[in-house]
C-alpha positions in Angstrom: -17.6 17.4 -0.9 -19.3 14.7 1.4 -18.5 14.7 4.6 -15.9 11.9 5.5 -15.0 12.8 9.3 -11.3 13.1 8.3 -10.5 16.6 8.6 -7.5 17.2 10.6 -7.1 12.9 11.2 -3.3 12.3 11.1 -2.5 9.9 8.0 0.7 8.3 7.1 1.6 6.3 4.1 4.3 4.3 3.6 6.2 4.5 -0.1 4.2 7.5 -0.6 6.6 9.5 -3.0 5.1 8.5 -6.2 2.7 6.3 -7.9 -0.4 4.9 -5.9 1.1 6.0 -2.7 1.7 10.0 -3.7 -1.7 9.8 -4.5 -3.0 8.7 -1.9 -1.5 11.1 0.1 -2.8 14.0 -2.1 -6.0 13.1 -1.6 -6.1 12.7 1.9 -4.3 16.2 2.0 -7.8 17.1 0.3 -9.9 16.0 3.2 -7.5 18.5 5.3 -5.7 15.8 6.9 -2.1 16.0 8.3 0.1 13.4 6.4 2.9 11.3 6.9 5.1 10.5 4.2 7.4 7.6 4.4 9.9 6.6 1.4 13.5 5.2 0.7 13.9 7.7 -2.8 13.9 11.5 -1.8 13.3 12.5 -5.6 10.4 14.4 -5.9 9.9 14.8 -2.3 10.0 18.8 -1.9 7.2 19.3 -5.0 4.9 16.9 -3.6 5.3 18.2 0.0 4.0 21.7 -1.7 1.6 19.9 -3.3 0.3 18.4 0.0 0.3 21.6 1.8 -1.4 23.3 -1.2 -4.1 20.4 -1.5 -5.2 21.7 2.3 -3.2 19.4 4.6 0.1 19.9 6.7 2.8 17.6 5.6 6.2 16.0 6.3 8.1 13.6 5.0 10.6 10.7 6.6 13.0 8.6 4.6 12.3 5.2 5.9 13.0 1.8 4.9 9.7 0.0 6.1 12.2 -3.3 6.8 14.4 -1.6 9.7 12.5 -1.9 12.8 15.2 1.0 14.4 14.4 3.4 11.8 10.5 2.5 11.8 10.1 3.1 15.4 12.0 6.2 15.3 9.6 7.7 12.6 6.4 6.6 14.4 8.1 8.7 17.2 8.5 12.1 15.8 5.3 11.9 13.7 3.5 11.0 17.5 5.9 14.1 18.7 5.0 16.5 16.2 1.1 15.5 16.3 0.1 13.5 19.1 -1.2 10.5 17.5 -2.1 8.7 14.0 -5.2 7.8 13.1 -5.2 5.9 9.9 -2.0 3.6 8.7 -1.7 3.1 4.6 0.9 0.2 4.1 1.6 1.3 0.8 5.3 0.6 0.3 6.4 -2.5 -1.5 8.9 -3.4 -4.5 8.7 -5.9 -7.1 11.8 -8.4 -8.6 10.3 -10.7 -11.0 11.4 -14.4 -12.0 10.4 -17.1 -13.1 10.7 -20.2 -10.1 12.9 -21.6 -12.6 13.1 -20.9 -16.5 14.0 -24.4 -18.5 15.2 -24.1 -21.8 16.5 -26.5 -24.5 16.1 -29.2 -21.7 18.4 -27.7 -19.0 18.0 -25.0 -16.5 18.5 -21.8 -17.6 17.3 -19.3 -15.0 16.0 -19.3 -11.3 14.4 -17.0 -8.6 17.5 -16.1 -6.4 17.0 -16.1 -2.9 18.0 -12.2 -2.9 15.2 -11.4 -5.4 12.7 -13.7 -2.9 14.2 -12.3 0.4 14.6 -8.4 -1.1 10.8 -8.6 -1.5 9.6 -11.0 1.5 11.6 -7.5 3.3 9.3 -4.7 2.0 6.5 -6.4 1.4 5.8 -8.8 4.1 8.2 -8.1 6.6 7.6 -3.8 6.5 3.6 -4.4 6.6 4.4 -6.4 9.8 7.2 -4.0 11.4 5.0 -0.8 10.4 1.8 -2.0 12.2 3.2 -3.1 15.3 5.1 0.1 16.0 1.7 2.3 15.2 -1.0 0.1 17.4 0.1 0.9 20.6 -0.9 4.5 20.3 -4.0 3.8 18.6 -5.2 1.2 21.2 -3.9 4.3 23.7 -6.0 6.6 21.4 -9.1 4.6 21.6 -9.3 3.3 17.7 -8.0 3.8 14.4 -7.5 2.3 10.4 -5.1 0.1 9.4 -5.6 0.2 5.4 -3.2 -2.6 3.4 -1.8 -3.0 -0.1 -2.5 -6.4 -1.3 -3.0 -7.1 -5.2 -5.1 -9.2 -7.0 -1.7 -11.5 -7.7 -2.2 -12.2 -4.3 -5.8 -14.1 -4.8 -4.7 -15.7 -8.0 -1.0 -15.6 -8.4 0.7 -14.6 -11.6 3.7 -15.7 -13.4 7.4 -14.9 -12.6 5.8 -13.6 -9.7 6.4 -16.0 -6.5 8.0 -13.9 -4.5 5.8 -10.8 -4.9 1.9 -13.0 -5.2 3.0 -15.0 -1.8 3.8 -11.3 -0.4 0.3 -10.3 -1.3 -1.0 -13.3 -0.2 0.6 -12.9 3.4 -0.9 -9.1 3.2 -4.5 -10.8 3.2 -3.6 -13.1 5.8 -1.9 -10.4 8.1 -5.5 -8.0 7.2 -7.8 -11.1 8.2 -5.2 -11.7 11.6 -5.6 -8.7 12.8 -8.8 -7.6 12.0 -9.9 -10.7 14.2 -6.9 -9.0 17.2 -7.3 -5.5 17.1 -11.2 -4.8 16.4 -12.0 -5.1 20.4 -9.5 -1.9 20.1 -12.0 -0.1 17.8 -9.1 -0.5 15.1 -10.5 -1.5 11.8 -8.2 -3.3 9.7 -9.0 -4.2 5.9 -7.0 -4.6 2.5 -7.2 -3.4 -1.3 -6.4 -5.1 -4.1 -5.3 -3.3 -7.5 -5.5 -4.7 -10.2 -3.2 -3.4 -13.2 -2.8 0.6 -12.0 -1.1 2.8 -14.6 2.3 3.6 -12.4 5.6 4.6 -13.2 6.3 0.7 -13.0 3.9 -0.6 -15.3 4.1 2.0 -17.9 7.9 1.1 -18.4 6.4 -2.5 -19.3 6.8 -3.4 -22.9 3.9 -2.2 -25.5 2.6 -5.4 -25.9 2.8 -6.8 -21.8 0.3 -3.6 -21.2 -2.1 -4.7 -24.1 -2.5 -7.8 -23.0 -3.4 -6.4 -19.2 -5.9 -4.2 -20.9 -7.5 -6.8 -23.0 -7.8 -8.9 -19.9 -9.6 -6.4 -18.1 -13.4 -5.7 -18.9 -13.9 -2.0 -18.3 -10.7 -1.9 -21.1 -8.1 0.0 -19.1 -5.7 0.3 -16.7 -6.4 1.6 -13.5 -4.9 4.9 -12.0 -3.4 5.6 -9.0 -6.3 8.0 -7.6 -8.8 4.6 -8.6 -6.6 3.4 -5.5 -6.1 6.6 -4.0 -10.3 6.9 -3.6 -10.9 3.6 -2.3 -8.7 4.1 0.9 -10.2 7.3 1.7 -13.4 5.7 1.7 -12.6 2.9 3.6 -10.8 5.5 6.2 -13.9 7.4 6.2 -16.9 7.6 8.8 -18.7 6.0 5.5 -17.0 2.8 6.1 -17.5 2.5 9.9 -18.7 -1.6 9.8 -16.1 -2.3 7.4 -13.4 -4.6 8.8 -11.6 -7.5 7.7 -11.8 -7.3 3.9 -10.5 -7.2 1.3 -11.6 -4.8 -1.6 -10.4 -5.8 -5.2 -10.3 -2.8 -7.5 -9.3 -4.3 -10.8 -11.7 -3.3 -13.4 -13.5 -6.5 -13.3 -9.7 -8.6 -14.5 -9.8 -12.0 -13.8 -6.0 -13.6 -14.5 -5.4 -15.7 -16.9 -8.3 -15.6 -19.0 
């Protein structure tokens, strides 16, 4: 295995209890980190913190709801208690609650995007990114450096239908990446974003037959992506390897460009 200057780093990852975010934190368990698991479901949560501990790394897990500031700080607080700092910050966590803006049919109004399903997501997605990072750059600054990594999506660089509320999210990701990547980089923190594209999770593969076709035939290398395509590109950008990379954002989509 190349050398990635990881071993023993302290990770967490926020949603980490399935999908992209579980493995991601396997795999930084593989570079013999110790990692942080953040979540709001506890399913699953004793087999995968096995899993971690069998992949090489020690492990615990928090339920946390990235939103609440309270409960946010007081995680940031007993992972810094148990291991004296936290070196690299995955803001995996976010939700989805598609609509359309507003659906028109037979020349009347038939559906719109409540403002729960906008704020609901705006909560997670925007709002838990912000809260997260805040409460873990004090003790890297103290530290002397550290990795911010981001979930963005490519629905935040070109939209996507009955999306608003979870593209402007994404959007707002980039923003925040670009923001502080400008703040914090005088702090030897790099900051930078991904951007999946369609990755084969528990959420897309409950997508009708024919809304996963049409993802596949829009992508060039002719599949979905899965979670350790994701998984591998924040360890990278964690890693030694990535030292002068700050401020981007990296698309990992299989080549999908939306709407054609």
């Amino acid at each position: 295995m190349i050398e990635t200057g990881l071993r023993q780093k302290v990770v967490l990852v926020t949603g980490g209890a399935a999908g992209i975010g579980r493995a991601t934190a396997l795999r930084f368990a593989q570079e013999d980190c110790r990692v942080a698991v953040w979540d709001v479901r506890q399913s699953g949560v004793p087999q995968l913190l096995e899993e971690l501990e069998v992949a090489g790394g020690e492990a615990l897990f928090e339920q946390v709801d990235v939103s609440d500031s309270a409960a946010v700080e007081s995680a940031i607080a007993k992972i810094v208690k148990r291991w004296f700092r936290i070196d690299v910050l995955v803001n995996n966590a976010g939700i989805v609650r598609d609509s359309q803006l507003v659906k028109w049919k037979d020349g009347a109004v038939a559906a719109t995007m409540s403002e729960e399903q906008f704020d609901d997501v705006i909560a997670v997605n925007l709002k838990g990114v912000f809260v997260s990072t805040r409460a873990v750059v004090p003790h890297m600054i103290r530290q002397g450096g550290g990795v911010i990594l981001n979930a963005s999506s490519i629905v935040g660089l070109h939209g996507n239908f009955g999306q608003t509320n979870y593209a402007s999210t994404k959007a707002g990701v980039i923003a925040m990446t670009q923001t502080w990547a400008r703040e914090l980089g005088r702090y030897k923190i790099r900051v930078n974003a991904v951007a999946p594209g369609f990755i084969a999770t528990e959420m897309v593969k409950s997508m009708p037959p024919k809304v996963i076709e049409s993802m596949v035939g829009h992508t060039p290398l002719g599949r979905t992506g899965e979670p350790r395509d994701i998984a591998e590109a924040y360890v990278w950008l964690a890693s030694d390897a990535a030292a002068f990379v700050h401020g981007a954002v990296l698309s990992i989509d299989g080549g999908i460009v939306l709407g054609t």
